[in-house]
Structures are given as C-alpha cells and as structure tokens.
DRENMIGU-928243 format. One line per field, with one value per residue (C-alpha): x, z, y; residue in one letter. Coordinates in steps of 0.05 Angstrom, whole numbers, plus 5000, padded with zeros to 4 digits. Layout:
REM DRENMIGU-928243
x X | ...
z Z | ...
y Y | ...
residu A | ...
REM end
This chain:
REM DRENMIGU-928243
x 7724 | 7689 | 7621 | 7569 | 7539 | 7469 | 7442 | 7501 | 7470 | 7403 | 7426 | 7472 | 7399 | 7363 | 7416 | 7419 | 7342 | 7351 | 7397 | 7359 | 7304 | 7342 | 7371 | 7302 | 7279 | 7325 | 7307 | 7235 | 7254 | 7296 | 7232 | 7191 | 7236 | 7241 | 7170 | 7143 | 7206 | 7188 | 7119 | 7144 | 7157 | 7090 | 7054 | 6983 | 6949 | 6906 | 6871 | 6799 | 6742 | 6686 | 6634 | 6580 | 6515 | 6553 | 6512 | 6561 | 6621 | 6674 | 6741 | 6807 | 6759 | 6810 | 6785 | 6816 | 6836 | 6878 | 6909 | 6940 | 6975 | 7014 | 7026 | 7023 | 7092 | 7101 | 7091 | 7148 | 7198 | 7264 | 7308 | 7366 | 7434 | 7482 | 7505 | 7533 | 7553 | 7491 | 7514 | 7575 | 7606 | 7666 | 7695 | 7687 | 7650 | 7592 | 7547 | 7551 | 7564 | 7585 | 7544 | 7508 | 7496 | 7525 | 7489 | 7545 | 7506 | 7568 | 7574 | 7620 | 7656 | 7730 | 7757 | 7748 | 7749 | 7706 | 7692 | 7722 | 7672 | 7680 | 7670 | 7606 | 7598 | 7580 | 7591 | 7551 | 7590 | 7558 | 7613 | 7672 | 7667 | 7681 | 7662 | 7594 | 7572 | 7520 | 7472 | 7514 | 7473 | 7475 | 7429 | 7374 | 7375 | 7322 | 7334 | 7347 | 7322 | 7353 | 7316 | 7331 | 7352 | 7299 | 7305 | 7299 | 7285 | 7307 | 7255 | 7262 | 7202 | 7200 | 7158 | 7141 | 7127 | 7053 | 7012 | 6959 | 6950 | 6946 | 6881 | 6842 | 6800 | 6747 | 6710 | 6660 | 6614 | 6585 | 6540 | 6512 | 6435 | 6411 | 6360 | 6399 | 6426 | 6378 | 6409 | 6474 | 6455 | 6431 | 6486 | 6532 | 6485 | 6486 | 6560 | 6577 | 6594 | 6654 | 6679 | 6671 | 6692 | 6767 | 6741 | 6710 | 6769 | 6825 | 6784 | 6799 | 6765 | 6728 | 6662 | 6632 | 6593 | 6552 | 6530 | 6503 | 6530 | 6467 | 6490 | 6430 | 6408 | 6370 | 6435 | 6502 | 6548 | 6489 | 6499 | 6448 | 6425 | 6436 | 6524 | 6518 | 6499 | 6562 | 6620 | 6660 | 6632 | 6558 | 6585 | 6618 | 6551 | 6500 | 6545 | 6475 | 6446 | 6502 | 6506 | 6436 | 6425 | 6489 | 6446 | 6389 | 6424 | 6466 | 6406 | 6398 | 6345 | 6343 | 6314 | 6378 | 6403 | 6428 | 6492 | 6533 | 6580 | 6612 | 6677 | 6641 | 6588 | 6649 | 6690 | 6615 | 6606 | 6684 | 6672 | 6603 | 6619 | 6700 | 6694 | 6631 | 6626 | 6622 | 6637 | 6683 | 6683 | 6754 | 6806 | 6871 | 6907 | 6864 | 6864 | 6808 | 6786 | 6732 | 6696 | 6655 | 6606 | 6571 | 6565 | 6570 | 6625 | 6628 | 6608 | 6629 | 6653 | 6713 | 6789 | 6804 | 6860 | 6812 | 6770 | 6832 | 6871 | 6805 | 6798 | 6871 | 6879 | 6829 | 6879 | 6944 | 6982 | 6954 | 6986 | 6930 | 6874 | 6863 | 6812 | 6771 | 6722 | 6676 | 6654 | 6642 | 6706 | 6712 | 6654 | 6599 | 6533 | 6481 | 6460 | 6467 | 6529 | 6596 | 6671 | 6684 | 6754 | 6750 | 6736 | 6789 | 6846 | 6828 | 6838 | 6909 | 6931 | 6934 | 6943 | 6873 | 6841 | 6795 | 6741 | 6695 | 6619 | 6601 | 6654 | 6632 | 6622 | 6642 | 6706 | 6716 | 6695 | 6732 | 6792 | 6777 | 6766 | 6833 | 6867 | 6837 | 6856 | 6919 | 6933 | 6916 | 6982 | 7027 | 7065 | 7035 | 7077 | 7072 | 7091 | 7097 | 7175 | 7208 | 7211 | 7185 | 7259 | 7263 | 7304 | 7281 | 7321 | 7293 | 7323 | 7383 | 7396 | 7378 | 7331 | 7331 | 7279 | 7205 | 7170 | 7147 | 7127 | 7046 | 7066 | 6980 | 6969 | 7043 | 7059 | 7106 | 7080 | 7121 | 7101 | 7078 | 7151 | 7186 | 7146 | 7183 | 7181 | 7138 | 7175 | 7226 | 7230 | 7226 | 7256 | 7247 | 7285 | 7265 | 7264 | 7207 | 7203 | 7222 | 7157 | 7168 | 7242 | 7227
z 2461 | 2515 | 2494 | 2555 | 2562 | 2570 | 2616 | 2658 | 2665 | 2679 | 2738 | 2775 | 2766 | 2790 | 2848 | 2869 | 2881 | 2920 | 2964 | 2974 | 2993 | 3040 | 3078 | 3072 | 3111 | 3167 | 3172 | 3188 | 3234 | 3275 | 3281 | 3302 | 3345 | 3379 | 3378 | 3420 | 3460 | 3492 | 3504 | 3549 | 3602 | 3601 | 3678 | 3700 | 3745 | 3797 | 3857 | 3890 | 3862 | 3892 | 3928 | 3893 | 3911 | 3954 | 3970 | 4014 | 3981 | 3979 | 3999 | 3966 | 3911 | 3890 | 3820 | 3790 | 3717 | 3688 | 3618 | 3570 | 3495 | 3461 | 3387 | 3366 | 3337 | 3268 | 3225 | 3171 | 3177 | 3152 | 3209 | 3184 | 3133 | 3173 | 3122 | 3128 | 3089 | 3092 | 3025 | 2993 | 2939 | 2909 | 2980 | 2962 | 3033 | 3010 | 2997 | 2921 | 2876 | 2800 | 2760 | 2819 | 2836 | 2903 | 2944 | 3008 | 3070 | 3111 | 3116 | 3111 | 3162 | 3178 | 3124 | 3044 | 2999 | 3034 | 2965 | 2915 | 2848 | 2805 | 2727 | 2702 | 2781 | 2800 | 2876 | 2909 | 2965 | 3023 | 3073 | 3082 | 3119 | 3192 | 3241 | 3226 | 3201 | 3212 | 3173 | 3193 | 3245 | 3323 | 3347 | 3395 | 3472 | 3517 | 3558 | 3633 | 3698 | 3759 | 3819 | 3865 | 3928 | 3984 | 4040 | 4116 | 4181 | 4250 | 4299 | 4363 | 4410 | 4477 | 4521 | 4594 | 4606 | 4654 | 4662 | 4700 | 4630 | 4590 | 4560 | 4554 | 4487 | 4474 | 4407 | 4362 | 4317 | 4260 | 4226 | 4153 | 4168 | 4103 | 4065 | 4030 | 4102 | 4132 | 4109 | 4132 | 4202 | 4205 | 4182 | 4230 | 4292 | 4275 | 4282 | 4339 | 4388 | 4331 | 4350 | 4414 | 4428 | 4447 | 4495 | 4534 | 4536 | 4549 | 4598 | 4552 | 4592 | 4538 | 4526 | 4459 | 4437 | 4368 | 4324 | 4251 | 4182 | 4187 | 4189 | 4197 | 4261 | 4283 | 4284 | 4283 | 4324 | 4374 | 4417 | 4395 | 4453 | 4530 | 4534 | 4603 | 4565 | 4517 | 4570 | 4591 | 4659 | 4631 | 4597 | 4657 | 4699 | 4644 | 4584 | 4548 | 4565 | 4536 | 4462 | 4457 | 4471 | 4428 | 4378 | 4386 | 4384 | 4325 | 4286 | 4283 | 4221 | 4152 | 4158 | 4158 | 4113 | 4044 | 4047 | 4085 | 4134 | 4166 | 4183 | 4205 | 4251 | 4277 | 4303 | 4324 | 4367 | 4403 | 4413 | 4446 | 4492 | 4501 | 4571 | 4587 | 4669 | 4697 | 4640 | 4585 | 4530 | 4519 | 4567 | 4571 | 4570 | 4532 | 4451 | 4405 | 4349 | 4305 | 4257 | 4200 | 4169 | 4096 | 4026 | 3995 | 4000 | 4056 | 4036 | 4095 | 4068 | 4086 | 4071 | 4106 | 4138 | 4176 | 4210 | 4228 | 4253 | 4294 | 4321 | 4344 | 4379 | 4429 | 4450 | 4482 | 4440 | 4373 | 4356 | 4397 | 4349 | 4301 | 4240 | 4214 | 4153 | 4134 | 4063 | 3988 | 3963 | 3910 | 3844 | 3858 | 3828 | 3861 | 3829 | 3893 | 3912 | 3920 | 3940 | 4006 | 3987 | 4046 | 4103 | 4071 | 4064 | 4141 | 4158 | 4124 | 4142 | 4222 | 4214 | 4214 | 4169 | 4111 | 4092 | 4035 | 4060 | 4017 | 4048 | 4105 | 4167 | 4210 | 4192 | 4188 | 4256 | 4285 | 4253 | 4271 | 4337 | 4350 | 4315 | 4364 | 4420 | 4399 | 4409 | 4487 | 4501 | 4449 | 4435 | 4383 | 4332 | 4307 | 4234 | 4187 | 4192 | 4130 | 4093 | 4171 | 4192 | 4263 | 4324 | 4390 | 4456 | 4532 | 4586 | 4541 | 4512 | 4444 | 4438 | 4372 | 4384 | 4430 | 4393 | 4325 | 4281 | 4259 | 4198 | 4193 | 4265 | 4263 | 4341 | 4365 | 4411 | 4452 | 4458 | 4529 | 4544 | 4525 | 4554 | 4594 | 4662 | 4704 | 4695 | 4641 | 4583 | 4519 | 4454 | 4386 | 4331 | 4260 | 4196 | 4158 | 4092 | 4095 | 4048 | 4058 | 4024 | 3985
y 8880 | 8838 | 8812 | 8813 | 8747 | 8761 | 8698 | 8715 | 8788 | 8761 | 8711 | 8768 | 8817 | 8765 | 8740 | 8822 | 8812 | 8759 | 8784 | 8847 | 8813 | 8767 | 8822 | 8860 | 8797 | 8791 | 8878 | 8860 | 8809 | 8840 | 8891 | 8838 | 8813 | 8872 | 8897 | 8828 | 8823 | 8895 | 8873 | 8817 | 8870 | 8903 | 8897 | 8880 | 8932 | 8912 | 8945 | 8940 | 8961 | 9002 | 8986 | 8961 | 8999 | 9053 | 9115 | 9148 | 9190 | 9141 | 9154 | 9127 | 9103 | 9038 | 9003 | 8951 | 8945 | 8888 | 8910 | 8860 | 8900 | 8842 | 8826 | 8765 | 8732 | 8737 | 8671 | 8647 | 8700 | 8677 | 8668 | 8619 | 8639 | 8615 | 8571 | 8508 | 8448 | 8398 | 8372 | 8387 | 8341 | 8382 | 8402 | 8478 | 8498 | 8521 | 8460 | 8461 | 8415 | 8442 | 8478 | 8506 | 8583 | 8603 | 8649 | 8675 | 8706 | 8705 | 8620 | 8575 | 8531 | 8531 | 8490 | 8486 | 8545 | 8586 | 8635 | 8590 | 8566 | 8507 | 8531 | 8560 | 8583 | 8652 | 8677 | 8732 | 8742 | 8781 | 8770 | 8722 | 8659 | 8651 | 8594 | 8577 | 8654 | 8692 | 8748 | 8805 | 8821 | 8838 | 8785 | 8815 | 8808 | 8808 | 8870 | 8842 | 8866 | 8880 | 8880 | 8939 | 8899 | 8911 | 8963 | 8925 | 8955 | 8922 | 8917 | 8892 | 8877 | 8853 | 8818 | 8800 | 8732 | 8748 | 8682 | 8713 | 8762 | 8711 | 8676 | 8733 | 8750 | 8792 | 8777 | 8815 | 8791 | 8835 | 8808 | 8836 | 8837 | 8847 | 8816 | 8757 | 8737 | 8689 | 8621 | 8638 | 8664 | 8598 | 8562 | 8607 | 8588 | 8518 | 8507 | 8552 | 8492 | 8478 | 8552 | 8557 | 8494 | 8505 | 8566 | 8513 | 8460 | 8515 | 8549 | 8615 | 8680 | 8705 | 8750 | 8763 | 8829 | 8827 | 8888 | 8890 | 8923 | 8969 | 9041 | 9075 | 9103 | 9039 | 9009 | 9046 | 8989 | 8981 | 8919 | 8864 | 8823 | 8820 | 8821 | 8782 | 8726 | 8715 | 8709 | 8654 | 8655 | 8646 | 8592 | 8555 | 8559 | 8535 | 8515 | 8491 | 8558 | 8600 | 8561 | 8571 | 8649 | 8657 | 8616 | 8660 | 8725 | 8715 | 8713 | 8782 | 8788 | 8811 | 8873 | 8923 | 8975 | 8939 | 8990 | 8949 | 8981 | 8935 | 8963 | 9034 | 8993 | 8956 | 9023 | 9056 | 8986 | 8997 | 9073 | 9054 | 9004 | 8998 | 9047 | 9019 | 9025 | 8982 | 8923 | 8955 | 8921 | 8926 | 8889 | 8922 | 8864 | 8818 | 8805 | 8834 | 8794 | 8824 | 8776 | 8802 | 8757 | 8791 | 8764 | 8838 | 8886 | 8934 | 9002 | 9043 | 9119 | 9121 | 9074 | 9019 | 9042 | 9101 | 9038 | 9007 | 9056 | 9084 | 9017 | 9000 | 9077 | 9033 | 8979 | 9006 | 8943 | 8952 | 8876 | 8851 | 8867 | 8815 | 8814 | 8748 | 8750 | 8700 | 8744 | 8723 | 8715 | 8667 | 8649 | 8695 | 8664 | 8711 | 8778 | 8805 | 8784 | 8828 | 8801 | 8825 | 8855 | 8908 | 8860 | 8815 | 8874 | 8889 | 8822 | 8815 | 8881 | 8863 | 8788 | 8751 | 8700 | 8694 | 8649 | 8649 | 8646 | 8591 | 8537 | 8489 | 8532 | 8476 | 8475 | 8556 | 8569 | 8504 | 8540 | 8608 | 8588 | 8550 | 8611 | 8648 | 8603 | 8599 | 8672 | 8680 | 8639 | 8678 | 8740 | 8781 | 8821 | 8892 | 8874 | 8817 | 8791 | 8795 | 8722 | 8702 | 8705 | 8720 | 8715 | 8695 | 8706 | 8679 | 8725 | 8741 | 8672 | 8662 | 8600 | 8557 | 8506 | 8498 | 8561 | 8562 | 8636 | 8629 | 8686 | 8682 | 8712 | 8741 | 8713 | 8672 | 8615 | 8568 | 8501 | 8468 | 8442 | 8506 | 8557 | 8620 | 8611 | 8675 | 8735 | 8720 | 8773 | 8750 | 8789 | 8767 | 8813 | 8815 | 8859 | 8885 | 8922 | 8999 | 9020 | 9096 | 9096 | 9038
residu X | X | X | X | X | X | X | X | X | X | X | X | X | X | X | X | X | X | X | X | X | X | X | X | X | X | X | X | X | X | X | X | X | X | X | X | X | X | X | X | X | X | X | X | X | X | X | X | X | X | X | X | X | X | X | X | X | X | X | X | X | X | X | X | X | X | X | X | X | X | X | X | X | X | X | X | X | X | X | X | X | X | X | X | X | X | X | X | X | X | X | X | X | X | X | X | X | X | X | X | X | X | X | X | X | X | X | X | X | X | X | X | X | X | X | X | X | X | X | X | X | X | X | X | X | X | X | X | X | X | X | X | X | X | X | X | X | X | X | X | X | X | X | X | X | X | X | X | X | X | X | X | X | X | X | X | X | X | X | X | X | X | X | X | X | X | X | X | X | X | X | X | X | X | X | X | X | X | X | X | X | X | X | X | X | X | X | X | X | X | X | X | X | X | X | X | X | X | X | X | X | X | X | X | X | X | X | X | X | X | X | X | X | X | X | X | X | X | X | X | X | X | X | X | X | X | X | X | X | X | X | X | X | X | X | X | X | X | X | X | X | X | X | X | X | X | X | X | X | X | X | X | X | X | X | X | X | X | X | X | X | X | X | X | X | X | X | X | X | X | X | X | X | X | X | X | X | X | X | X | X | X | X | X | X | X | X | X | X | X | X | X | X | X | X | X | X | X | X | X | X | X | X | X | X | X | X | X | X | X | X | X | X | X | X | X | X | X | X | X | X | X | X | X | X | X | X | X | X | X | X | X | X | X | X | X | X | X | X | X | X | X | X | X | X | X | X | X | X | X | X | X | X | X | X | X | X | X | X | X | X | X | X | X | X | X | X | X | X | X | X | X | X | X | X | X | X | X | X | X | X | X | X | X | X | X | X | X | X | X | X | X | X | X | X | X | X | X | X | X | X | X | X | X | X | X | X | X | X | X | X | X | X | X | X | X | X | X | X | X | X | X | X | X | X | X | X | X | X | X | X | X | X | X | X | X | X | X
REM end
C-alpha cells in the first residue's frame, strides 16, 4: 500500500497554484498587449472651425475636433519564463542546484537534462525544452499598414514665350476695417516702400485697387480712394506722390462692419470693376494677386471654394490668380482676435503666401512683394506638381538646368541667362494627385 507523503501533497497544491497563476498572468498580458497596441492606430481629426461671431448662415460649416482615447500601459505584468540557466550547479538545465523545486514554463537550453531532477526534486513540467523556450504563447504583432499607393494624373501645359505680356500685375488690397484695425493700417502704410519697392526697380506695370471686409451696403467691394492714383505710371511721374496717397488710402478707418467678409467684399470688388470702361480692372494678360489684411476670421456666408471659384471665372487663365494673407495666425492674445484659417486656405489653395499679422511688416511685404515680382517673368501652373517633380521642354528639347520650380507660387521661372527666346513654346509635364478616385 503506498503511503501519501503529505508535504509532498502540499508542494504539488501549492506548485499547481503557481502555475495557474503564471499562465493566468501571461492571459492578461496578452490582453493588454493587445488593448494599447490597437490604440496606436487611432487618428486625430482636424478641420476649421467656424467663424467666430458669424451672423450670416454659414455654409460647409467645418469645426475642428482633435480626439485622443489611449490606455495607459499596464505596470508589473509578468512578461519573462523563458527560462534559462543563470545559475546552474548540477548541469541539469534548469538552473537548480539539489534540493531545489523546479518550476518548467517551456525553458531550457539545448544541452543538459532538460526535465531531469536530482533526489528530493519535483518537476512541474509545462512543456519540454526547446532553444531558449517560451510561455506557449503566439507573441503579439503590431498589425502593419499598407499604404494604398497614390493615384497620378499627367498634365501637360504649354506656354508661349510673349515678352511684351509679360510684367503685368494687378493687385488688390482688402483691408479688415474694423474697430481693432488702426495700429496695423499704420504699420501696413509705414512699410509700403519695402513692397513696392521691386515694382519700381523692375519697372513691373502694375495698378493697385483697395476695398474693405465691410459687407454692408456702405461697403460691399466698393473701391476706396481715387484708382488713378495706385498705378505704375503714377508712380513713374511723381514716385513721392504715389507712396504717399497709397499711404493715405490704405488707411481706410475703423468704422466697418465687425463681420468680416473679406473673401465676399473681395469677389463684390472684381464683379464691380473687372469690365470697367474704360480702365478694367482686370488685364487679360496680366496676374491678379489679392492680399487680405484682418486679425479675425472671415465670416463671409458662403465656402471658400464659392469665392474662389467666382473670382477665377474672371481671368481666362485661372493660374494667374494668386492669394496673399497677412491674418492672425499663430498665439492669439486679444479677446477679439480669430485665426484667419479662410484667408489662409484661399491662399494655399491657388498658390499664395501667408503671414501672421503680428510679424515685422517690413519683411512680409518686402517678401510679398518680390513674390509678386517674381511672377510677371514666369509661367504659372494649374496645380501643385506631385513631390514638385516636373519636366520642362524649350521648343521640343527637354531642358535640365537655367529654371528652377517656386512649389509656393507653383511657376516655373527661368533665370536671366536661360530665358526662351520670343516665340519659343515652352511645355512642362507633371503629375498631380487624382482626388476624385483616390
């Protein structure tokens, strides 16, 4: 008859609770695993938000919501039985030196007994040895992504190479006429010789128009001042006379509507004057560059896209309208104060550029004004290249060097040495992002 040997029943009980709870551990990590490993992949949202202060019924209302759902990891869950021998003075495998209870998760190493006990040991063997074991689990794997590869179109656009068509801009100024506005009227008056300062040395034939983000019926896009002032030629016959009537006229108050509609006032202005007889505003063949100066959002009625597609049916080469914002855009400190995210969208969505209202206007309006510059001697885009890979061919031959890509303005502009000869057509082939069967 075999006589149980009770401290021997007690250890296996109390080994069988061990391993239980072992393997009840590496359950609730896997779990944990798994739980904060699928939150990795969780996305932010982001659009624009409304107008602040908007009276009008908004269109394509866009807010923006940023959403962040992650657990945090959990603290001292077992994560190690892969055995081993860190100490092992009989040679058995399993790190144990006689007399000493062996608990097996599956370790072991390639050599030694791998299950084998000196006397008075007991084995609780959860799986035989193998090179460097592990809990008997599948470890987890962070799910991978695979980007859906990207959908091109070819374009192809081609140009004449037309000196005589060439330096010609026509620029409007909006200008939010609020009441927080006077100081940076000011400031914008101030350093207008730093913008129009490249007109002048390039001999650019330019003439400037200026409106107000008032909506109301006092305003609408009414012209602000006398227009035969704020041309090129003015400027040529009393260059002291024309920085100083743009100086005055650009400070067009504070006494407008505080719903700011700059982008409405904007198409209102074009629709007004662009046919005017016998001084249209709008030059067939010259570039429009629209520059709207606020430090609230615009709250015009309707999307962005409306203004901008109302104002590019105007040009017959929509490429040649360009958008330039001078709006709050970064900290905003002032309780009255919005981001200008519209006038900023418009600007990015035709290739223009941005400024925040707070920076140094010397140095925006130098820049602007360059930019501008810059344009009258290049060949505007219709879209933004894809990773600003293009080709460029001169009369058929494909031309590697002498022209550089400005991705900002989205032109292509030869420089002095290389430029086309009268007459030669110039093609420059790209791709761009299919967005419909994307």
């Amino acid at each position: 008859m075999k006589v149980l040997n009770p401290m021997n029943t007690a250890k296996k009980t109390l080994l069988a609770t061990v391993t239980i709870l072992t393997l009840t551990g590496c359950t609730e990590q896997e779990f944990y695993q798994k739980s904060f490993l699928s939150n990795l992949d969780s996305n932010e949202q982001a659009d624009l938000g409304d107008p602040i202060g908007n009276t009008f019924d908004p269109e394509n209302d866009i807010g923006t919501d940023t959403e962040t759902d992650q657990e945090p990891p959990i603290a001292n869950i077992p994560s190690d039985n892969d055995g081993g021998t860190d100490s092992d003075q009989d040679g058995d495998g399993n790190g144990t030196n006689p007399g000493e209870e062996v608990v097996d998760n599956g370790g072991g190493n390639n050599g030694g007994n791998d299950n084998e006990t000196t006397p008075d040991e007991e084995v609780v063997d959860n799986g035989g040895g193998n090179n460097g074991g592990d809990n008997g689990t599948t470890p987890v794997e962070e799910d991978e992504e695979v980007e859906a590869p990207v959908k091109l179109i070819s374009k192809i656009e081609t140009f004449t190479q037309d000196i005589s068509k060439q330096g010609k801009v026509d620029i409007l100024w909006v200008v939010d006429d609020s009441g927080s506005m006077a100081n940076d009227q000011q400031r914008l008056a101030s350093n207008f010789s730093a913008f129009i300062h490249d007109f002048l040395t390039e001999n650019v034939d330019f003439q400037m128009g200026i409106t107000t983000t008032d909506a109301t019926s006092r305003g609408d896009g009414k012209w602000v001042g006398n227009y035969k002032h704020l041309t090129s030629e003015a400027a040529k016959s009393n260059e002291t006379k024309f920085i100083n009537d743009f100086k005055r006229t650009i400070a067009v108050g504070t006494g407008g509507s505080a719903i700011e509609a700059g982008l409405h006032t904007s198409l209102r202005f074009l629709e007004r004057y662009s046919k005017r007889i016998p001084d249209p505003f709008l030059r067939e063949d010259a570039y429009l560059a629209i520059i709207y100066i606020a430090d609230e959002e615009d709250q015009s009625p309707k999307s962005v896209q409306h203004y901008l597609d109302g104002i590019t049916a105007l040009k017959a080469n929509a490429s040649k309208v360009k958008i330039y914002s001078i709006v709050s855009s970064k900290t905003i400190k002032n309780s009255w104060e919005t981001r200008g995210d519209r006038y900023m969208l418009a600007a990015d969505t035709v290739g223009g550029v941005n400024a925040d209202i707070k920076d140094d206007f010397y140095h925006i309006l130098r820049n602007m004004g360059a930019s501008i510059v810059n344009l009258t001697d290049s060949f505007a885009l219709s879209a933004l290249p894809y990773q600003g890979e293009v080709e460029v061919y001169v009369n058929q031959t494909r031309v590697l060097h002498g022209w550089s890509l400005d991705q900002g303005t989205r032109s292509i502009r030869f420089e002095d040495q290389a430029t086309p000869a009268e007459g030669a057509v110039i093609e420059v082939k790209y791709s761009i992002v299919d967005l419909e069967n994307d």
